[in-house]
C-alpha positions in Angstrom: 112.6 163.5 81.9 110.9 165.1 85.0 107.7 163.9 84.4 108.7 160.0 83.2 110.7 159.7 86.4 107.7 161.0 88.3 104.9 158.7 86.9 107.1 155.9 87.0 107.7 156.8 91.0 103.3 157.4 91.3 103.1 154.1 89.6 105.8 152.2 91.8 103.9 153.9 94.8 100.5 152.7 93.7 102.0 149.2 93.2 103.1 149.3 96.7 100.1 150.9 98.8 97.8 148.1 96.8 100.6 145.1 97.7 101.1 146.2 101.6 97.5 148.1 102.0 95.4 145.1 102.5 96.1 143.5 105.9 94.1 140.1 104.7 96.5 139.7 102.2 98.6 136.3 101.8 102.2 136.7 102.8 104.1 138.0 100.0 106.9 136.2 98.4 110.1 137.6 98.8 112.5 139.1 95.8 109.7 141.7 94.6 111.2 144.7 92.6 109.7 148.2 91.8 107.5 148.3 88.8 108.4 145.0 87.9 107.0 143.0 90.9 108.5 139.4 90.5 108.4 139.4 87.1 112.3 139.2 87.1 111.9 135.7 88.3 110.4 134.5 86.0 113.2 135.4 83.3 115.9 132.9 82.1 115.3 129.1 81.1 113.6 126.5 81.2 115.6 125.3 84.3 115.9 128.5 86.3 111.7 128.8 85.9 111.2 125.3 87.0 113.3 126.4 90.5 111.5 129.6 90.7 107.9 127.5 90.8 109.5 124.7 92.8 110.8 127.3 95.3 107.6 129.6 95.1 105.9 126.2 95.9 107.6 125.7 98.9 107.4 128.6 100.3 103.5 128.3 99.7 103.4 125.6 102.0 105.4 127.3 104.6 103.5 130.2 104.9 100.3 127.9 104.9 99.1 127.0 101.5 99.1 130.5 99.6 101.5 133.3 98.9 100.6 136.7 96.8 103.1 137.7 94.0 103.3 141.0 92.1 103.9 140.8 88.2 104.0 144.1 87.0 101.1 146.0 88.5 99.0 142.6 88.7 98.8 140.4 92.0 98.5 137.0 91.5 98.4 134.1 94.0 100.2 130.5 95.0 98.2 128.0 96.2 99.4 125.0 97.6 96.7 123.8 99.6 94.2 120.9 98.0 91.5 122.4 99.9 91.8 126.3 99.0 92.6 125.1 95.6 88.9 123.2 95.5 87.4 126.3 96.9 88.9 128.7 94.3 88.4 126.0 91.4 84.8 126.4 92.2 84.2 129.7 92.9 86.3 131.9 90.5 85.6 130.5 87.2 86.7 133.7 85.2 89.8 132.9 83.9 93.3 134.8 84.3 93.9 137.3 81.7 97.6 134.8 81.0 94.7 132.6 79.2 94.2 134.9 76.5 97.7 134.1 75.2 96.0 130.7 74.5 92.8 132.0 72.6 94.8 132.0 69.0 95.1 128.6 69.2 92.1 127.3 71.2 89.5 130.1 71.2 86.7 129.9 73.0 87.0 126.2 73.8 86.3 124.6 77.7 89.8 125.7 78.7 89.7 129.6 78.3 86.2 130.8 76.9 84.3 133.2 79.1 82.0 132.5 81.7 78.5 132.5 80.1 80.2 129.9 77.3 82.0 127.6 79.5 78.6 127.0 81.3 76.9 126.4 78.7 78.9 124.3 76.6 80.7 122.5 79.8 76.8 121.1 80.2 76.3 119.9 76.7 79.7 117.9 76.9 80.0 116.7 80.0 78.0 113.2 79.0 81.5 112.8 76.6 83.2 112.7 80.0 81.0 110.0 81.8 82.7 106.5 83.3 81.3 104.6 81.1 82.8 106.5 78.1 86.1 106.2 79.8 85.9 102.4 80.7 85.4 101.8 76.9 88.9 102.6 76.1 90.5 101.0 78.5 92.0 98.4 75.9 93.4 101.6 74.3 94.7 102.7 77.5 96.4 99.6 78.3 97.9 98.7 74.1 99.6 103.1 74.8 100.5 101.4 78.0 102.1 98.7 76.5 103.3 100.9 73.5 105.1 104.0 76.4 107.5 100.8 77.8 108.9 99.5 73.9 109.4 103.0 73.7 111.5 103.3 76.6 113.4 100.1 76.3 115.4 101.9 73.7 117.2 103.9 76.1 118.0 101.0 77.9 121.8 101.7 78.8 122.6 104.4 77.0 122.4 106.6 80.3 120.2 109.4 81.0 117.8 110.7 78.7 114.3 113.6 78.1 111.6 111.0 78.8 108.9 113.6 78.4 109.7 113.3 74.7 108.2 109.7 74.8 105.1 110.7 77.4 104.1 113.6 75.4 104.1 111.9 72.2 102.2 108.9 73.5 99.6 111.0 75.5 99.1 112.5 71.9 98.2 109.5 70.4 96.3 108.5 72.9 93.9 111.4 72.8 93.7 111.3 68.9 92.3 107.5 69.5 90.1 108.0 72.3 88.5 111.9 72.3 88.7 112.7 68.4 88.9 108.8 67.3 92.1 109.4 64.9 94.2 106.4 64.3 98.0 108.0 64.7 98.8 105.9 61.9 97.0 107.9 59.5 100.4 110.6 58.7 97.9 112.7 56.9 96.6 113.8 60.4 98.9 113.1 62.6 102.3 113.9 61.4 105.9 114.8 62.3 104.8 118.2 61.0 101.7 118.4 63.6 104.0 117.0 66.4 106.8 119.3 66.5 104.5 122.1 66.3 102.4 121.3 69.2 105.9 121.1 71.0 106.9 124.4 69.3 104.0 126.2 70.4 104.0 125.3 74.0 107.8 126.8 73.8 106.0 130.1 72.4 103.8 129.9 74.9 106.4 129.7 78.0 108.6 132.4 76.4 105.7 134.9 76.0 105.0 134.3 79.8 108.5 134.8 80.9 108.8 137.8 78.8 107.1 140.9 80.6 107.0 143.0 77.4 105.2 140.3 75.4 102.2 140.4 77.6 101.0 143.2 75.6 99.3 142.5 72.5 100.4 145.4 70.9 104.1 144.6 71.3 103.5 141.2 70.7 101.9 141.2 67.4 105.1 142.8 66.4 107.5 140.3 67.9 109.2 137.7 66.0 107.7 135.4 68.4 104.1 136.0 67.0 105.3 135.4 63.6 106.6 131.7 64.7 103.1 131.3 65.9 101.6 132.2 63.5 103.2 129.5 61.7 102.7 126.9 64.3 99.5 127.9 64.5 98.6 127.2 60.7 99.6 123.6 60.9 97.7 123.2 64.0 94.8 124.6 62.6 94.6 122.8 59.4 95.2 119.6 61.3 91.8 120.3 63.3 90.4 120.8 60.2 90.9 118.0 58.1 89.5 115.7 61.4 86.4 117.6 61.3 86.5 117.4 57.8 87.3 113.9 57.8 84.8 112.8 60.7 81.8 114.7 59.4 81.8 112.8 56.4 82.3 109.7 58.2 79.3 110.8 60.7 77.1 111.7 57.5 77.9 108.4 55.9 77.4 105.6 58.9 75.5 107.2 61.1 72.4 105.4 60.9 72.0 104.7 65.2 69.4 101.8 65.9 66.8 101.8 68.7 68.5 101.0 71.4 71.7 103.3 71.0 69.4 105.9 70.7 67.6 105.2 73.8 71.1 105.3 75.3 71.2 108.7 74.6 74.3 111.4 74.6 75.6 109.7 77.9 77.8 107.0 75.9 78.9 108.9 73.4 82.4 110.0 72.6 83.9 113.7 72.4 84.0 113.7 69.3 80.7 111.9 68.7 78.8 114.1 70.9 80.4 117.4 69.5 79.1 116.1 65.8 75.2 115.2 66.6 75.3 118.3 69.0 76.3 120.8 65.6 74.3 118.5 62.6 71.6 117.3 64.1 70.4 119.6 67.0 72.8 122.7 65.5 74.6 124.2 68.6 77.5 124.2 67.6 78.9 125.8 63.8 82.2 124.4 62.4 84.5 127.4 64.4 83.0 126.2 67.6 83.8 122.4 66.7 87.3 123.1 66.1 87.5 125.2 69.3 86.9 122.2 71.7 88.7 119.4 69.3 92.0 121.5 70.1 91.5 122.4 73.4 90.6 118.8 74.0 94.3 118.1 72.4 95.9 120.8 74.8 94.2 120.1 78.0 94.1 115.9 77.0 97.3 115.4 76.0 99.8 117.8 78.1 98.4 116.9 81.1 98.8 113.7 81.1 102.4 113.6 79.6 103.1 115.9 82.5 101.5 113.6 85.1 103.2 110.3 83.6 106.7 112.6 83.8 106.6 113.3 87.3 105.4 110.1 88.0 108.7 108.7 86.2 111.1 110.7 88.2 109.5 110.5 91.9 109.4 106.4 90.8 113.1 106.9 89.8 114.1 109.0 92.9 113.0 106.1 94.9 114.7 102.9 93.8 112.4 100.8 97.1 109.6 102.3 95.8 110.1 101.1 92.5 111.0 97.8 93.3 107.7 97.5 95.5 105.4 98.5 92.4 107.9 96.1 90.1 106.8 93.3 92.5 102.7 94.3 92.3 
């Protein structure tokens, strides 16, 4: 009993010395415990973690645009400030360890493969990513547009209502149409089956994070958490699957590009497109790799925006003036 309570006190006392001993460290946020750090804070549900990041990001900005945070013995930092963000974004491109709890699912896709990788392959698809690419689905931009408000006029007068359940399933049908070229139509790919799990995973995702213990793979893979993403996981997977399936027969069958598109080159190409010529015909990429970046292309493609048109919906809400002024434009 000695000895635990003595390494646990050397560990809370290295903890400390390496929080405090830095004088060029960002404030630190207040509500830090021994050995845990802020980890604490991060416990509970979904509405006490969305006031601990709302209040950690005010504070940010009060103290200047970045705060240091203790979770366990690790210190991570806030940062509220456009510009330091910019200058991080593009100087520390290893990703956080928290990223690995995304591998499973995404591998070594854009999001969350190492270094070395994520240069690489970030230069082979960036062409997928041009303005011209993106201009050419504006008329599927605008029908999900049109498709988002039907959706909401349902819940026209029957009080308030989770809105992010219509954003986040329309931002997933927009990515299957534009990146992967899916039609959401088709239940064999996109299916109430895929779609709940995608919203099941994220769940696993969030309660891994709040849960301190789970951060170790060891524990983890024991969990009854792991073994419900597990499942998710499956369905996920075999989704990706059947696309690739699916598109490289299509892209064996009709591709037969004429002169001019293939003086255009990779720049006009699609994700999806792009990913296939890149693996059959030139043979970077093998069918693991392929699968990789068609479901980190769902994450990234998909949440965000759903996220972004949430937000959007309740600032727009908040301000009834506001609303009326973008009504009249």
């Amino acid at each position: 009993m000695f000895m635990i309570i003595l390494i646990c006190a050397a560990f809370g006392l290295w903890a400390w010395c390496r929080r405090n001993g830095n004088k060029d460290e960002p404030p630190a946020y207040p509500g830090s415990l021994p050995l845990i750090g802020h980890a604490h804070l991060f416990y509970g549900n979904s509405v006490q973690l969305w006031n601990t990041f709302k209040d950690l990001c005010n504070e940010s900005f009060k103290a200047g645009g970045v705060m240091s945070m203790s979770i366990g013995p690790r210190i991570v930092y806030a940062i509220s400030d456009p510009d330091d963000f910019l200058t991080v974004a593009n100087t520390c491109l290893e990703k956080d360890s928290f990223y690995e709890f995304l591998k499973p699912w995404v591998g070594e896709g854009l999001l969350t493969g190492a270094v070395p990788i994520w240069k690489e392959h970030r230069k082979l698809l960036n062409p997928a990513f041009s303005q011209v690419v993106l201009d050419g689905f504006l008329d599927v931009f605008n029908k999900q547009a049109r498709r988002l408000v039907k959706d909401l006029e349902k819940e026209i007068g029957k009080g308030p209502f989770d809105h992010c359940v219509y954003t986040r399933h329309n931002a997933l049908e927009t990515i299957c149409l534009t990146a992967l070229g899916v039609d959401f139509t088709d239940k064999i790919v996109l299916n109430n089956q895929y779609v709940n799990a995608v919203e099941k995973i994220f769940n696993v995702l969030v309660d891994r994070f709040q849960t301190l213990w789970l951060h170790n793979n060891f524990i983890y893979s024991w969990s009854s958490l792991r073994k419900k993403q597990d499942g998710y996981l499956k369905i996920l997977h075999k989704m990706s699957d059947t696309v690739l399936k699916k598109k490289k027969a299509d892209y064996s069958k009709n591709n037969n590009p004429n002169k001019e598109e293939k003086t255009r080159g990779l720049k006009f190409k699609p994700f999806m497109d792009l990913l296939l010529e890149l693996a059959i015909e030139k043979g970077v990429f093998n069918d693991r790799e392929i699968r990789e970046h068609v479901d980190t292309m769902i994450l990234g493609g998909h949440d965000t925006t759903a996220s972004v048109l949430m937000y959007s919906m309740l600032l727009v809400g908040s301000y009834p003036h506001v609303q009326e002024r973008i009504f009249e434009e």
